[in-house]
Each structure stands twice: as structure tokens, then as C-alpha cells.
DRENDO-1510 file (C-alpha; in Angstrom, 1 decimal, always signed):
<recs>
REC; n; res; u; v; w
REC; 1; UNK; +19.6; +47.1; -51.2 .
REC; 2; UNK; +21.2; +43.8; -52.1 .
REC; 3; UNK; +21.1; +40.6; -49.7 .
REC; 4; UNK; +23.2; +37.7; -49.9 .
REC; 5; UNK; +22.3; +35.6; -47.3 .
REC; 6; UNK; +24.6; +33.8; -45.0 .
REC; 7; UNK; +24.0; +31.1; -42.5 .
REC; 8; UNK; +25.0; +33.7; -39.8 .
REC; 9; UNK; +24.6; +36.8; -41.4 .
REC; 10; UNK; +22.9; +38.9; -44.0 .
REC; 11; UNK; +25.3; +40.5; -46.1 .
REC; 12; UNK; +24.0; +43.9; -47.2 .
REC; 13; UNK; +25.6; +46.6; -50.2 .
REC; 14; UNK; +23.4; +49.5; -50.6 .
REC; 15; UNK; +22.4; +50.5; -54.1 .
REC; 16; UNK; +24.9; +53.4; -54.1 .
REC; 17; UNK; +27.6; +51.1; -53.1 .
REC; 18; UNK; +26.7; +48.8; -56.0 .
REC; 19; UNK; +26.4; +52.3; -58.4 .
REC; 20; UNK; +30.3; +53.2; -57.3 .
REC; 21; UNK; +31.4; +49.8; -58.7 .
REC; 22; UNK; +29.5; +50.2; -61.9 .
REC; 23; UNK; +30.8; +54.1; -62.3 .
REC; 24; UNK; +34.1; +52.9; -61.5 .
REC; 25; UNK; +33.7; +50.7; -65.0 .
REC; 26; UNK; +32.7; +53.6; -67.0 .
REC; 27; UNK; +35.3; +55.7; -65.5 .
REC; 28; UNK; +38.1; +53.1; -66.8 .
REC; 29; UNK; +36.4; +52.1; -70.2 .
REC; 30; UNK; +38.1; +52.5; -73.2 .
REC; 31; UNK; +37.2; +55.5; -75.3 .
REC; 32; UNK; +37.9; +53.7; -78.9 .
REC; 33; UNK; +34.7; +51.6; -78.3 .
REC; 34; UNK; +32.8; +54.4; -78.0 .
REC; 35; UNK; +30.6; +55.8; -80.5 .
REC; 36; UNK; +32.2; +59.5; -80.1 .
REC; 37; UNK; +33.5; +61.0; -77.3 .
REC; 38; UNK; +31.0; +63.4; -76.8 .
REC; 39; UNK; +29.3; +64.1; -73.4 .
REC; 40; UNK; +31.7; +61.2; -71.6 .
REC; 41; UNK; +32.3; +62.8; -68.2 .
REC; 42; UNK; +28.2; +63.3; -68.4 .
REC; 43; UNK; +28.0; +59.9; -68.9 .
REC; 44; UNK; +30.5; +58.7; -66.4 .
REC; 45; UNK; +28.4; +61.1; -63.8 .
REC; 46; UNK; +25.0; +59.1; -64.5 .
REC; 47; UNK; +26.9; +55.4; -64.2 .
REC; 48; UNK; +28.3; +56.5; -60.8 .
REC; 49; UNK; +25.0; +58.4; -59.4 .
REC; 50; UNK; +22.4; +56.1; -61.1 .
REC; 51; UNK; +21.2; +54.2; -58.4 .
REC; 52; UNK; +20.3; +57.6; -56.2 .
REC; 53; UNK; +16.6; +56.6; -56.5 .
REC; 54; UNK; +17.5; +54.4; -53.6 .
REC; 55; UNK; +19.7; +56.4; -51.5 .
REC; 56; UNK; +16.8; +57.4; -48.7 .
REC; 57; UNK; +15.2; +53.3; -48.5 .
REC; 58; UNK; +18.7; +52.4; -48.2 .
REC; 59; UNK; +19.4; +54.1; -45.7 .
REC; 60; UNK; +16.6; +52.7; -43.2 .
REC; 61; UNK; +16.1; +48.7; -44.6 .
REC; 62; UNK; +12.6; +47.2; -44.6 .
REC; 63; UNK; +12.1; +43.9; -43.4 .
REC; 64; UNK; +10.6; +41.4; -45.5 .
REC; 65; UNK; +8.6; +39.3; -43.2 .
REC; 66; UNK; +7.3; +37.0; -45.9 .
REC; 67; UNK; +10.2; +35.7; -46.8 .
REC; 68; UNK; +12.0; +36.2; -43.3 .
REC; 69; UNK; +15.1; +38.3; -44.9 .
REC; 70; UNK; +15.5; +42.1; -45.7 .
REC; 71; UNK; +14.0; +43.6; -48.6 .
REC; 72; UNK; +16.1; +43.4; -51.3 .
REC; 73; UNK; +15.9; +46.2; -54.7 .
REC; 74; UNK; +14.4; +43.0; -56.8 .
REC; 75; UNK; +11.0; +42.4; -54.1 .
REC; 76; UNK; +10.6; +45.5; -52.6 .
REC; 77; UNK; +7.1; +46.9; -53.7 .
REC; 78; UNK; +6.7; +48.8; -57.3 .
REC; 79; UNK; +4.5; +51.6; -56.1 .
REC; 80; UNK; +7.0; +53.2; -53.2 .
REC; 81; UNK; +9.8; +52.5; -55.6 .
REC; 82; UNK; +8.5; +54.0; -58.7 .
REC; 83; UNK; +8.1; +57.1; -56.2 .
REC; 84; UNK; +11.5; +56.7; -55.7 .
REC; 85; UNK; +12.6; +56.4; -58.9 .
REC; 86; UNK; +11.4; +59.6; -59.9 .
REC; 87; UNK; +12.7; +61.4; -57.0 .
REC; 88; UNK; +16.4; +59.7; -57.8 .
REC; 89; UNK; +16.0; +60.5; -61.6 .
REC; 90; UNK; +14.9; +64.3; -60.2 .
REC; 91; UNK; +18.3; +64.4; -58.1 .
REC; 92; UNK; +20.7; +63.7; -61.0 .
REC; 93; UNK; +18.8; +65.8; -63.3 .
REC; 94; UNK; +19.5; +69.1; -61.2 .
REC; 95; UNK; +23.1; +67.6; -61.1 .
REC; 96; UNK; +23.5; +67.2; -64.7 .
REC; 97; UNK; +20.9; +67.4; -67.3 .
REC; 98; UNK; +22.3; +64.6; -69.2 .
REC; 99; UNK; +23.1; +62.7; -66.9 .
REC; 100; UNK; +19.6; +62.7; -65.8 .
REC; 101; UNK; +18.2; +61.8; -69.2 .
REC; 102; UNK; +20.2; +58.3; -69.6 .
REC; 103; UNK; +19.0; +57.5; -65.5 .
REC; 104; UNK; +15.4; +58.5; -66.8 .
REC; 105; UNK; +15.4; +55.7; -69.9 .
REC; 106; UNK; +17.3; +53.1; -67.8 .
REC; 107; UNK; +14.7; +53.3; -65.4 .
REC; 108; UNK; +12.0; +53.1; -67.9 .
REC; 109; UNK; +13.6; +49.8; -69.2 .
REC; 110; UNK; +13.4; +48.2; -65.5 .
REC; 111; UNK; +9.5; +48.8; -65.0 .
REC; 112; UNK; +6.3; +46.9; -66.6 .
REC; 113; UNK; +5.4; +49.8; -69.0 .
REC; 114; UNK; +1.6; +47.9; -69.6 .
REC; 115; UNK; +1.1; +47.9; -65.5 .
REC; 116; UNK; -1.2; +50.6; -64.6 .
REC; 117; UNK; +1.3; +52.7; -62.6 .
REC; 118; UNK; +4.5; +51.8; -64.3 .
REC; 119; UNK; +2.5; +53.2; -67.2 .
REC; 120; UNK; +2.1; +56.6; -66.0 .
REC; 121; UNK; +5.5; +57.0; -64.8 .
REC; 122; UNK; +6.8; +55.9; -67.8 .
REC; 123; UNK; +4.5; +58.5; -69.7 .
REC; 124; UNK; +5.9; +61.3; -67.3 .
REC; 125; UNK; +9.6; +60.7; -68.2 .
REC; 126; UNK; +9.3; +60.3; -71.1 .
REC; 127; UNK; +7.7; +64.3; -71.2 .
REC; 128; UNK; +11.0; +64.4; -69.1 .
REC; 129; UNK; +13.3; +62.9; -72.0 .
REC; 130; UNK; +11.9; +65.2; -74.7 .
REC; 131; UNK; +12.8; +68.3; -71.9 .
REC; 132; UNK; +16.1; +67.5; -71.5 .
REC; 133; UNK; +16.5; +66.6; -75.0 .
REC; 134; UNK; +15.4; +69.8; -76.1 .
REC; 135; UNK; +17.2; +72.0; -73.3 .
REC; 136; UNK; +20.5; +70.0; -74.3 .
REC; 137; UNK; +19.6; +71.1; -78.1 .
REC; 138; UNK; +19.8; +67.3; -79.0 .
REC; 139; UNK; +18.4; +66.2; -81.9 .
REC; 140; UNK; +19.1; +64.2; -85.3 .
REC; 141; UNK; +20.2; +60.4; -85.5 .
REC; 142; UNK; +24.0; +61.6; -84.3 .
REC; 143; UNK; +22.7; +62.5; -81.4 .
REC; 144; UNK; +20.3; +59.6; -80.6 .
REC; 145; UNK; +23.1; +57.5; -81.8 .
REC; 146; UNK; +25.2; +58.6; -79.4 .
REC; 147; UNK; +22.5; +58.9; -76.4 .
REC; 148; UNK; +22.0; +54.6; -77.5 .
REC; 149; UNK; +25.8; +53.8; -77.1 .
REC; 150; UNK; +26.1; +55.9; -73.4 .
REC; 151; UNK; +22.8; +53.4; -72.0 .
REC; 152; UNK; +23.7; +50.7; -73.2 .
REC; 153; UNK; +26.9; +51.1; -71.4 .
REC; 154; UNK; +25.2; +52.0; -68.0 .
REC; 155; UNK; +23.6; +49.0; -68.8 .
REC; 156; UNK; +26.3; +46.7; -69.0 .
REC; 157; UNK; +28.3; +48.2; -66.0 .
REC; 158; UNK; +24.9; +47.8; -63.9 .
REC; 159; UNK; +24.7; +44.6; -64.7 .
REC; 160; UNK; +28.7; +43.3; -64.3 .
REC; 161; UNK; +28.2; +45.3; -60.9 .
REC; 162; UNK; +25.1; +43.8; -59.9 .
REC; 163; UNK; +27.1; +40.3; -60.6 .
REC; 164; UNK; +29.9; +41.4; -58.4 .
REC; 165; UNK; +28.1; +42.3; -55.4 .
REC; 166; UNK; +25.1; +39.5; -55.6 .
REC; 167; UNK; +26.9; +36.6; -55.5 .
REC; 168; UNK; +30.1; +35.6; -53.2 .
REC; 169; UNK; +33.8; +36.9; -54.6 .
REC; 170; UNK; +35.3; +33.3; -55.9 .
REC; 171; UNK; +32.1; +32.0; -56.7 .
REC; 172; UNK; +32.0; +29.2; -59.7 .
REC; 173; UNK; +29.8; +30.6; -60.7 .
REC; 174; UNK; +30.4; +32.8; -64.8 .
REC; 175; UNK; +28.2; +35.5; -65.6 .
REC; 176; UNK; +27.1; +35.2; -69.2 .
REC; 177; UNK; +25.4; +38.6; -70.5 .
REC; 178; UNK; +23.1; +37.1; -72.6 .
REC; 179; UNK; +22.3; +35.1; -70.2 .
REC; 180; UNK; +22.2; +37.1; -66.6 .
REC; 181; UNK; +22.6; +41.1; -68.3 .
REC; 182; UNK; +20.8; +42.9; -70.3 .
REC; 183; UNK; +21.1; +41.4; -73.1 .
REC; 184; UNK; +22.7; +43.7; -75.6 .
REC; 185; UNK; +26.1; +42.1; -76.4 .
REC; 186; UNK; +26.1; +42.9; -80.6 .
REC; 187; UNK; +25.7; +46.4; -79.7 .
REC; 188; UNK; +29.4; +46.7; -78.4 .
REC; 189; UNK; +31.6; +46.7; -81.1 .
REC; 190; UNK; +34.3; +45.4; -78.9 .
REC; 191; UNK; +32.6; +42.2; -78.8 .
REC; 192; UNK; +32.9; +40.9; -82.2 .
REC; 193; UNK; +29.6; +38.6; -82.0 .
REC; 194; UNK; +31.0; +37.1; -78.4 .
REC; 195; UNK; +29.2; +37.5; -75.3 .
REC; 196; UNK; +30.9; +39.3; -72.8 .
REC; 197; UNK; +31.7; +36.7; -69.8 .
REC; 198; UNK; +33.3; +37.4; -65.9 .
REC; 199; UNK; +34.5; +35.0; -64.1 .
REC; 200; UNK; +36.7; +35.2; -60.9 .
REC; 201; UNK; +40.1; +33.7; -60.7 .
REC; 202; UNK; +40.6; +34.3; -57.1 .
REC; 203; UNK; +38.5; +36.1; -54.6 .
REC; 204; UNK; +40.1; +39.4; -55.8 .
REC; 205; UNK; +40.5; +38.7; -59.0 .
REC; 206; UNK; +37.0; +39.0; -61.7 .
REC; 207; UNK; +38.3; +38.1; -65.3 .
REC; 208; UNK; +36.3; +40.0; -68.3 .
REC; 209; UNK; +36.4; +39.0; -71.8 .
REC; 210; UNK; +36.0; +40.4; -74.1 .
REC; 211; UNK; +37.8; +43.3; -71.8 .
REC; 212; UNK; +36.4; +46.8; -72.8 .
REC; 213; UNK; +38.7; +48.6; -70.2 .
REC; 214; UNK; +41.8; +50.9; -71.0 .
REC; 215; UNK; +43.5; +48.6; -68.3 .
REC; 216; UNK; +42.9; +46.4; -65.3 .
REC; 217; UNK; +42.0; +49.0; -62.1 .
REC; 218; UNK; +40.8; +48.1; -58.9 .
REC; 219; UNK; +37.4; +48.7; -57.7 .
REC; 220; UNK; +35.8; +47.9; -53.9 .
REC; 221; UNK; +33.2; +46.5; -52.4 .
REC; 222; UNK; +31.8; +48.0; -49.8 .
REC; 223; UNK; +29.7; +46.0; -47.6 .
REC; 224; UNK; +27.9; +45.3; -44.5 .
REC; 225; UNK; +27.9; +42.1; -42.5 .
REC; 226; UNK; +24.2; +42.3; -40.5 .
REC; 227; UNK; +24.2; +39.5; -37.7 .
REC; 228; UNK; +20.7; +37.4; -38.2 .
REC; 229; UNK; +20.6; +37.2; -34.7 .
REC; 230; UNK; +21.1; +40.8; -33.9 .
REC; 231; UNK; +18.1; +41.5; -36.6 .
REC; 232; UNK; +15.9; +39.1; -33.9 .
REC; 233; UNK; +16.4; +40.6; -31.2 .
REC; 234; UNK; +16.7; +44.3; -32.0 .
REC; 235; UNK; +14.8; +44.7; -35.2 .
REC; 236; UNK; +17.0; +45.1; -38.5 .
REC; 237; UNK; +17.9; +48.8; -38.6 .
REC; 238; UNK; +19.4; +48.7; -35.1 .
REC; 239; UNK; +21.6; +45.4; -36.5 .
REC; 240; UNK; +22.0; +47.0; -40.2 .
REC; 241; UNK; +23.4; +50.6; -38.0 .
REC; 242; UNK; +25.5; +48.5; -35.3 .
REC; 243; UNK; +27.4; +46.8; -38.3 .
REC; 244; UNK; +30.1; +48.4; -39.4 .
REC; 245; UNK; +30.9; +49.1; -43.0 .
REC; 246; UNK; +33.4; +47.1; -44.3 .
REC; 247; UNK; +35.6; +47.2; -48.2 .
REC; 248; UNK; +36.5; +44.5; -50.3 .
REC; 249; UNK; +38.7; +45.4; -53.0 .
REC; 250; UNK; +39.2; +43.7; -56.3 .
REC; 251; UNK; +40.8; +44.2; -59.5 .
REC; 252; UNK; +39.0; +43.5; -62.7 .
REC; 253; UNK; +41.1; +42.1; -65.2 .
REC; 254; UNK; +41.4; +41.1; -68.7 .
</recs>
């Protein structure tokens, strides 16, 4: 789940909310800035599905009494959540094999690979990785080149999306990827040596240069608006179930 928190409210996008923004990016991205054009719909099917690790927590919050707010996907605790990583990664594998292979490495760049139980899931998919990879008959540096340039992608449209849904539409505030993503700007040969920046013009309006996109398209939002008082009285799935989903749509631009 992610929490923005309100003075009145807690607003709360689940992580498959958040997923359908990002897949929405690598649905619209331009195809000359890929590597090849190989496996693309696969690809576009692991952006959009990549967050299903958290479909069954998200759909009954926990309560983080410690810090007097809902558990967010940040502070909830490793050990359930590597649990439900591999049962996510497990779901998009049956999908689509490749699919599941780029979920499997982007959740093996999230954990603590030297923690004692990060360690052993990472072990296990990576036995997974080298499965796939030799059901999919993919092998050579073509091939791992190609498997590179589809995760780094998921990585930058998890980490725009994650901009767009943690902080408040119209917000000063300019994501940086260097700075706030993952990282990886040289990779994208799109970028020229820049870092990729987003910045909103209006409250509907998210500005991305340099703009990797066939064309500015509209994406939403969706959203719930969880009273805090509601959450005292009757506990925070009754309030997160009595409040009702609600879309805001925007349009990225270049």
C-alpha cells in the first residue's frame, strides 16, 4: 500500500493501482529506444502485473501502531513480504514465463541479499531465473542484452509511478532519477547523459524530460480517501472498505 497522510484523511493506492500507472508507461513507450523489439507485449505484461506480490495484504491493510498510520509497502515487515513476493512472482510466472523472470530480478534488486532471509529467497529465484531462462531457450549476450534493457525499464516506470502516487498532484516538488529512482539514467539511450526529471505543471498535468513516450496519453490514479477518524473508531479495514474508490486522471507530457 501507499499512504500519503492528510490532516483528515489517509490517502491510500494499493500496489496494483500504482502497477496500472507504471504499465500504462510501458504500454505508451517508444519502441526506437528500445534495444529490439523482441518479447515487448511480455514485457508490457510484467510492468502492468508487477506489483501482484501485494495484491492479498492490500486487500486487508495492517495497522501500523508504532507509528499511528497504516502500513505502508516501505515498513511493512521483510519476512511476510518476501513470502509475498514469491507468491506474486509465482502468479505472473504461470501468466507469462517472461514476464515472470523480469518480476523475479526486480524483486531481487529491492531486498538486502546479505540478510539472512533475503538471502535465501534471493538464492531460490535465482534457480527460478535460470528455469525460465532455459524454458524460454534464452541464452547468449543478445539475449541478456535484451532481458537488461526490458528491467531497467520496469524500473524506471516503477519508480515515475511511485512519484506520482506518493506525493500530492501539483506538488513543487521535481523528481530527479538519480536522485529519488533507481538510478540508471545512462542506460537509456534516450537520455543523452541527462537525468530524466517530472515535474507537474498543473494538478493534471506531470511534465517528463527527457520524454521517452510515443506521445502524451492519459493515465489515472485511482485512490482511496480513508477518514482518520473512521480508522478510530471502527478499526482501519472497516474505514479503508467504507471508502469508496475514487480516479484521478492525468496526462503525462513532454
Amino acid at each position: 500500500m501507499i499512504i500519503r497522510d492528510e490532516p483528515t484523511h489517509f490517502i491510500m493506492i494499493t500496489q496494483e493501482d500504482h502497477a496500472t500507472v507504471s504499465g500504462d508507461m510501458a504500454a505508451a513507450w517508444n519502441g526506437q529506444f528500445l534495444a529490439s523489439l523482441k518479447r515487448v507485449e511480455d514485457m508490457v505484461i510484467s510492468v502492468y502485473n508487477h506489483d501482484k506480490a501485494w495484491e492479498e495484504i492490500d486487500a486487508s491493510p495492517f495497522y501500523n501502531d508504532a507509528k499511528n498510520r497504516p502500513y505502508s509497502f516501505i515498513d511493512f515487515p521483510m519476512r511476510p513480504k518476501l513470502i509475498h513476493y514469491k507468491h506474486g512472482i509465482d502468479k505472473v510466472e504461470t501468466e507469462n514465463l517472461y514476464a515472470g523472470l523480469l518480476n523475479s530480478l526486480h524483486y531481487c534488486s529491492l531486498v538486502d541479499s546479505q540478510d539472512t532471509s533475503s538471502k535465501s529467497f534471493v538464492e531460490n529465484e535465482k534457480l527460478r531465473q535460470k528455469r525460465i531462462k532455459n524454458k524460454l531457450g534464452i541464452t547468449g549476450i543478445e539475449h541478456t542484452a535484451d532481458i537488461e534493457d526490458h528491467f531497467q525499464l520496469l524500473q524506471l516506470c516503477d519508480s515515475l509511478s511511485l512519484f506520482i502516487c506518493m506525493n500530492r498532484p501539483g506538488t513543487d516538488k521535481v523528481y530527479y532519477n538519480n536522485r529519488d529512482g533507481f538510478k540508471n539514467s545512462h542506460k537509456f539511450p534516450f537520455t543523452n547523459g541527462q537525468d530524466i526529471t517530472a515535474a507537474w505543471k498543473t494538478k493534471k498535468n506531470l511534465q517528463i524530460n527527457p520524454f521517452p513516450f510515443r506521445e502524451n496519453f492519459s493515465s489515472k490514479i485511482r485512490f482511496r480517501s480513508v477518514n482518520k477518524k473512521s480508522v478510530e473508531e471502527n478499526g482501519l479495514i472497516y474505514a479503508w472498505q467504507e471508502a469508496l474508490p475514487e480516479d484521478h486522471v492525468i496526462t503525462i507530457q513532454c
